[in-house]
C-alpha positions as CSV (number, residue, x, y, z in Angstrom):
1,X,150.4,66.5,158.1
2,X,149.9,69.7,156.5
3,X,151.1,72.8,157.4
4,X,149.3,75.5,159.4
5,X,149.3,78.8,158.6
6,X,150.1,81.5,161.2
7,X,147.0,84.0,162.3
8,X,147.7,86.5,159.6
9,X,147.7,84.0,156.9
10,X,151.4,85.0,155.6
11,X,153.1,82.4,156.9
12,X,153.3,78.4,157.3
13,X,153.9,77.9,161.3
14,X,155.5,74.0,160.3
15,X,158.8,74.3,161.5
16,X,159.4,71.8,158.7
17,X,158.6,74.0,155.8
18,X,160.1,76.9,157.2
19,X,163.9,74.9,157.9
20,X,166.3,74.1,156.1
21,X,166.5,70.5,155.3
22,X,168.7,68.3,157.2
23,X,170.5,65.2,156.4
24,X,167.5,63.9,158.9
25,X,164.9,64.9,156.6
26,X,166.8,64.1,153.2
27,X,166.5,60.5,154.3
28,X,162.8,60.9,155.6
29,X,161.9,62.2,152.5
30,X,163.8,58.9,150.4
31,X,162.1,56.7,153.0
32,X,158.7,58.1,152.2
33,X,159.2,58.0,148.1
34,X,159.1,61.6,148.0
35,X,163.0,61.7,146.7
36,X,165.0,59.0,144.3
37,X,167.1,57.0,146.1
38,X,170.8,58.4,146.0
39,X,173.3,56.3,143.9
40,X,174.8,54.3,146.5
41,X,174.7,53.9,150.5
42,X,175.5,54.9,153.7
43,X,178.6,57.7,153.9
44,X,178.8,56.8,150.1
45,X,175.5,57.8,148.9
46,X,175.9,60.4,146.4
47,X,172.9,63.0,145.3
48,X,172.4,64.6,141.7
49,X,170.4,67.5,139.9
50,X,167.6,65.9,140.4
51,X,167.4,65.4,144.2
52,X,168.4,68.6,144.4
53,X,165.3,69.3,142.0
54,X,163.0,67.3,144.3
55,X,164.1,68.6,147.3
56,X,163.2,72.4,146.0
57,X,159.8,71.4,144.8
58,X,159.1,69.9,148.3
59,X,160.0,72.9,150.6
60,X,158.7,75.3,148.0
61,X,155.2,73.1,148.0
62,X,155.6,72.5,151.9
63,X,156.1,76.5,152.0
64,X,152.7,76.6,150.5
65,X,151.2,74.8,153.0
66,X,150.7,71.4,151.1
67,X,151.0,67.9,152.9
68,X,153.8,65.5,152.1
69,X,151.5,63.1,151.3
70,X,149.9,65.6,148.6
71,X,153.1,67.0,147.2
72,X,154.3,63.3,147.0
73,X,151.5,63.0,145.2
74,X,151.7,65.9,142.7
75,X,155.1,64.9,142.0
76,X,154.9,61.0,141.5
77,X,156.2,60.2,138.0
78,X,157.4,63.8,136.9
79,X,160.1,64.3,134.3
80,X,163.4,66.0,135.2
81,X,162.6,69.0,132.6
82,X,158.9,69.5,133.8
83,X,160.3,69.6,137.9
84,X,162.7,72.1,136.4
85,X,160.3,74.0,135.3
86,X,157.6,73.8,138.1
87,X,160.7,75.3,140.0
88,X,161.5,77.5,137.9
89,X,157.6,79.4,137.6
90,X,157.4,79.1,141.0
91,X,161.0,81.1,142.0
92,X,160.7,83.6,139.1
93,X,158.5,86.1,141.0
94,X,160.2,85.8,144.2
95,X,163.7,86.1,142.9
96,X,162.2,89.8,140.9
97,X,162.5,88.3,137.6
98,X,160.7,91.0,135.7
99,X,157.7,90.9,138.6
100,X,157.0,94.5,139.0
101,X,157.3,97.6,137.8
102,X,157.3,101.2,138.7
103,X,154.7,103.3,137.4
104,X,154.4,107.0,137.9
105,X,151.2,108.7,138.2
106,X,150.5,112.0,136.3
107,X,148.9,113.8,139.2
108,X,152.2,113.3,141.3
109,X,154.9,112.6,139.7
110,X,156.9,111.9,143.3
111,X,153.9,109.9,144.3
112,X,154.8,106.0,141.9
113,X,153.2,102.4,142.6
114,X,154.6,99.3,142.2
115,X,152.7,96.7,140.3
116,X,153.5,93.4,141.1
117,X,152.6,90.2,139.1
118,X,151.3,87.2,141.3
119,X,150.2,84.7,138.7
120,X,148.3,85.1,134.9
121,X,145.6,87.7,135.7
122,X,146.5,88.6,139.2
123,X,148.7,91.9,140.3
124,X,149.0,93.8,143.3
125,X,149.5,97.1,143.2
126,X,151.9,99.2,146.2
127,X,152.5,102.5,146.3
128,X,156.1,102.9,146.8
129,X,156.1,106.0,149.9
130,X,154.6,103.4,151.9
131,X,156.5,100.4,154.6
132,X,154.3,97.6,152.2
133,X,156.6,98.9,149.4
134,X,159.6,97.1,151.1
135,X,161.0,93.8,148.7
136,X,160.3,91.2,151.6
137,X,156.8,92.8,152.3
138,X,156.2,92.5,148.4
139,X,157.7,89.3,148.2
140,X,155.5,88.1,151.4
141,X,152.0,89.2,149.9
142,X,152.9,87.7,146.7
143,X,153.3,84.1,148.4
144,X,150.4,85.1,150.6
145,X,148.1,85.9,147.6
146,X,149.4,82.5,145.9
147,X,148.4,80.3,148.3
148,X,145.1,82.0,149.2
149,X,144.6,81.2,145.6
150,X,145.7,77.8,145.4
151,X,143.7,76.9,148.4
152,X,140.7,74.7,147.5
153,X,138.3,76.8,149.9
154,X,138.5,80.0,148.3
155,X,135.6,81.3,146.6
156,X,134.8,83.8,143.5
């Protein structure tokens, strides 16, 4: 089942990937081998870090309009420390760690853009007197501009 993507392209449509995950679809995801087992059962089952890692990696892959089947796929036999990490890379940018930066231009000085990292190679550039210039609309094309390039039928 993989997640369609609304007309814009911006965002997945999946109610799934857009929720947040239930106690429903914690144990749909153990059933399916896309999460470890919890230590224990029933009312006594107990999670760790590394549920919690799984489960991030998921709705952030789910968000990027992969199918379970793929993501459980992608992350069959991956170490603690390189899920971390995955996580991690994937968060950074929308969490503003270091992302963008404000440049001013020497013709107008009121007049700045933002530049916006995406991924190695790839920025977007906004110039900040403009609605685009707003966090979530930055944070929105950056995912957008992700997953266009992470889809397989996209094209130099």
């Amino acid at each position: 089942m993989t997640a369609l993507v609304d007309a814009a392209g911006l965002r997945p449509t999946n109610a799934s990937a857009r929720a947040a995950p239930t106690a429903r679809a914690v144990r749909f995801y153990v059933a399916g081998g896309l999460m470890d087992r919890p230590d224990g059962s029933g009312t006594a089952a107990t999670y760790n870090y590394r549920h919690l890692l799984q489960l991030l990696a998921i709705k952030i892959r789910q968000r990027e309009g992969q199918s379970l089947e793929s993501i459980k796929q992608e992350f069959s036999g991956v170490t603690g420390d390189a899920l971390e990490r995955r996580i991690a890379t994937s968060l950074a940018p929308a969490l503003g760690a270091g992302t963008a930066e404000t440049v001013a231009h020497d013709d107008d000085p009121a007049r700045s853009w933002r530049r916006v990292d995406v991924t190695e190679g790839v920025e977007i550039h906004v110039r900040s007197d403009v609605s685009a210039a707003r966090e979530n609309a930055i944070v929105a094309m950056r995912e957008a501009v992700r997953a266009a390039l992470g889809r397989e039928d996209v094209r130099d």
